[in-house]
C-alpha positions in Angstrom: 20.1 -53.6 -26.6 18.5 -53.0 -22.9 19.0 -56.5 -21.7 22.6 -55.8 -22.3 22.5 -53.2 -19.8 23.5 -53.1 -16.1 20.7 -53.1 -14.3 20.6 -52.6 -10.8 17.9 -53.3 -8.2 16.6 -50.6 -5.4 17.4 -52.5 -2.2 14.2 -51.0 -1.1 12.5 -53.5 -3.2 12.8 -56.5 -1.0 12.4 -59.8 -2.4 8.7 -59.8 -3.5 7.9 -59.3 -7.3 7.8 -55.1 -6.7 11.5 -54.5 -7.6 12.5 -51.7 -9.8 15.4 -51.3 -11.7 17.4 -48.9 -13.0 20.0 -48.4 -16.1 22.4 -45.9 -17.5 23.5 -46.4 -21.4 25.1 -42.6 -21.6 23.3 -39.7 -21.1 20.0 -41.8 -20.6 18.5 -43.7 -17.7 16.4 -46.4 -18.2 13.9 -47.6 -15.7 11.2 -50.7 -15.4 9.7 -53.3 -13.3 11.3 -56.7 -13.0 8.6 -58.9 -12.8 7.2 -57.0 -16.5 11.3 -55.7 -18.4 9.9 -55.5 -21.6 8.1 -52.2 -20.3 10.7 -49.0 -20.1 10.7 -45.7 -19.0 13.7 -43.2 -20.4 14.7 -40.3 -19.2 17.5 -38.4 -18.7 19.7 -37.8 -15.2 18.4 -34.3 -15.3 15.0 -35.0 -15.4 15.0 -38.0 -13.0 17.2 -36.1 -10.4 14.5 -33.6 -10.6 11.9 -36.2 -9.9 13.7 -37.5 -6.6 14.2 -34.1 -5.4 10.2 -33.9 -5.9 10.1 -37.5 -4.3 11.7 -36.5 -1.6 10.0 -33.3 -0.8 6.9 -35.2 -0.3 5.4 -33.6 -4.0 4.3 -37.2 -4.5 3.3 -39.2 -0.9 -0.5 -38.6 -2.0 -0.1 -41.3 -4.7 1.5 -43.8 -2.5 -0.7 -43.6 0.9 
């Protein structure tokens, strides 16, 4: 059922193997690595716009640095 999905690409993910895709089948968003699709995260559009407004607030840059 998820590889007949729309997935789309970030354009921030250049193109190396670290790309990161992104689904909607209804109220659900699906999310996972290219180089490894069998592995999903789900979540919903409330939950993940919470998430980037966290993102981009910063709540998360100590991970990434």
């Amino acid at each position: 059922m998820r590889e007949a999905l729309n997935w789309q690409k970030s354009s921030f993910s250049g193109n190396q193997a670290n790309c990161v895709e992104l689904a909607q089948d209804g109220e659900l968003i699906h999310i996972r690595e290219s180089d490894e699709p069998s592995k999903v995260v789900t979540t919903t559009r409330v939950k993940l716009d919470a998430w980037i407004r966290g993102a981009k607030a910063g709540e998360f840059d100590h991970l990434v640095q």
